[in-house]
Residue, then its C-alpha position, 0 to 999 in steps of 0.5 A: x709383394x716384395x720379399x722380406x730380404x734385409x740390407x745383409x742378404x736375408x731372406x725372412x720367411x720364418x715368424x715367430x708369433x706370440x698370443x700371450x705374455x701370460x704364463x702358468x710356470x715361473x721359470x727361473x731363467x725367465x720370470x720373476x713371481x711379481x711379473x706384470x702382464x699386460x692388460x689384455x685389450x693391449x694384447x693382438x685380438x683373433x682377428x688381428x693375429x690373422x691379419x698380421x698373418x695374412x699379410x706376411x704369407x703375402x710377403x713370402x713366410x712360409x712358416x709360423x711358430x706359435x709361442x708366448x708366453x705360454x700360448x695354451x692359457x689363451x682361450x682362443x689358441x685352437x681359434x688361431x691355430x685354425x685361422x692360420x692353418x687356413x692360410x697354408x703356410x707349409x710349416x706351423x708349429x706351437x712351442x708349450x711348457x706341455x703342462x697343458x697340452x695332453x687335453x688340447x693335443x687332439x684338438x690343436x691337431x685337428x685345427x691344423x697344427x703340424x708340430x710342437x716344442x716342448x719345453x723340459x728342463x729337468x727328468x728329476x721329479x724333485x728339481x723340475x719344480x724348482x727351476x719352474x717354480x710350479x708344475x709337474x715333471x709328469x704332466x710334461x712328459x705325458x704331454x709328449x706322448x699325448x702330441x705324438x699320439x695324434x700325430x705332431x711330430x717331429x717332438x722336439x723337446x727344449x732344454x735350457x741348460x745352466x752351470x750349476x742348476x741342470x748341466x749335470x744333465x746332459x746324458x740324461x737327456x741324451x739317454x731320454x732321446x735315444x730311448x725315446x726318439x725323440x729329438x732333445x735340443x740343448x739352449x744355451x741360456x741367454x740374457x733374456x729373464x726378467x730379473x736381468x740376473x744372466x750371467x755369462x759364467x752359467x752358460x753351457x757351451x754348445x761344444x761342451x755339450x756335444x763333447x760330453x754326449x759323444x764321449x759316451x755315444x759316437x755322434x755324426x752330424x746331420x746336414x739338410x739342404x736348406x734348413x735354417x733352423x738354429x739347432x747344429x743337429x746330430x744322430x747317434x751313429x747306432x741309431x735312434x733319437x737325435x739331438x741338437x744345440x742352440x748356440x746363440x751366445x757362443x757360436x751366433x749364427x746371425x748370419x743365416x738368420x731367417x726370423x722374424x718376431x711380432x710379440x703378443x702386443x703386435x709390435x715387430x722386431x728383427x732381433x730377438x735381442x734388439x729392442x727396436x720394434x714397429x706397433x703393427x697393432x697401433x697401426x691397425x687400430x688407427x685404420x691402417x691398410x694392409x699397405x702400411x702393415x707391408x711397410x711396416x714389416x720392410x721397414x722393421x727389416x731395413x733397421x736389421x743389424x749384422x748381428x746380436x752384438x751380445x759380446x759387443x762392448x756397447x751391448x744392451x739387454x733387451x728391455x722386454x724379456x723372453x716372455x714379452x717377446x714370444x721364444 
């Protein structure tokens, strides 16, 4: 099988696989209260989510993100989690709000699930609510201990930081990994909710985040061979925990973008930020053979741009928010 490289020279073996557009939070810099979900014979079936799998594993992914969503309200999540660890891919990963994950740890676990993200916005018990709109500080943070009791590690824990609401945070959360080990990566808020209330003013730089840590805890940066991930990783230089930035709005790192997304309705798309999408779905309930489905992924690839374009005169905000997307 050919390999899934673009015009720019980059490899694609990481998916980003989304179950569900539903959710049980709200998150402010998401989705509004009045969302709309899909109707749910719109959304990819078990059998579906596997194909589509199958065929990437053929093209060279080595690596599948599970997400939504929130991809624990979907009944069938321990189902697909199996039928993709079934396919060896070397890394398979899940990333959660956590507020169900202490019951279903053990059972994901089980199924083949390596590893997951938590996302966790706040460690004050009073604002956490309000930046989700619903859920509890302490079903998040006993989710992490609940993932690490049955061995998904590393933990990565996701904070999506915005000026004015949670920045004031910082060293908390640095605080938290340290004491904890854990690995806390800070998000720089992106135009991706779905009441197109992003601004460029409540961004958080990255820099501003590293500066503020190592102010109060010397940092070094980690280097691993090979690693695309998105986080700029840094350790404390006396030990213990670790920390990370996303950067995607200051410092883009498109360059070495190694992604590709298939949202919950089985459309592929090259960009997080670009709206340009090919209906895998559509193609497999018309008869398609696993062919087309290569060609559809070559040829979602061959549309891929140098970059997001967010500080682009002509950029346009997605028309489908984080959510209906899959993070």
């Amino acid at each position: 099988m050919p390999a899934l490289t673009d015009r720019f020279g980059r490899l694609h073996d990481d998916l980003r696989l989304s179950i569900t557009d539903r959710c049980n939070l709200r998150c402010v810099y998401c989705m509004d209260d009045d969302v709309r979900f899909r109707p749910r014979d719109e959304l990819l079936s078990v059998a579906e989510i596997g194909r589509i799998a199958k065929v990437a594993r053929s093209l060279g992914v080595r690596s599948v993100r599970v997400t939504g969503g929130e991809p624990l309200v979907r009944r069938e999540v321990v189902e697909i989690v199996a039928t993709l660890a079934e396919m060896g891919f070397e890394d398979l990963s899940l990333t959660t709000n956590g507020t169900r994950l202490a019951g279903l740890a053990a059972p994901l676990a089980e199924a083949g699930l390596q590893r997951v993200n938590i996302s966790c916005d706040s460690l004050r018990e009073e604002r956490f609510p309000e930046i989700r709109r619903r859920g509890r500080l302490e079903e998040v943070l006993g989710a992490m201990e609940a993932a690490e009791a049955v061995g998904l590690r590393p933990l990565k824990v996701n904070v999506v930081l915005a000026r004015g609401v949670n920045d004031d945070e910082i060293l908390s959360f640095a605080e938290f990994a340290r004491t904890h080990r854990r690995i806390v990566r800070f998000i720089e808020l992106m135009p991706l909710d779905s009441a197109g209330a992003w601004c460029r003013d409540q961004v958080v730089p990255s820099e501003e985040v590293i500066a503020t840590i190592a102010q109060r805890y010397p940092l070094e940066p980690v280097h691993v061979a090979g690693d695309q991930a998105p986080a700029e990783r840094y350790r404390f230089v006396d030990g213990g925990g670790e920390i990370g930035v996303i950067a995607t709005v200051t410092r883009p790192f498109c360059g070495t973008c190694n992604r590709l997304r298939v949202t919950a309705d089985g459309a592929v798309r090259n960009c997080l930020f670009s709206d340009e999408e090919r209906s895998l779905r559509d193609l497999m309930r018309s008869g398609a053979d696993d062919g087309m489905l290569v060609a559809a992924f070559l040829g979602s690839l061959a549309d891929k741009r140098a970059g997001h374009g967010i500080d682009e005169p002509g950029f346009l905000r997605s028309r489908r928010s984080m959510s209906m997307i899959g993070g």
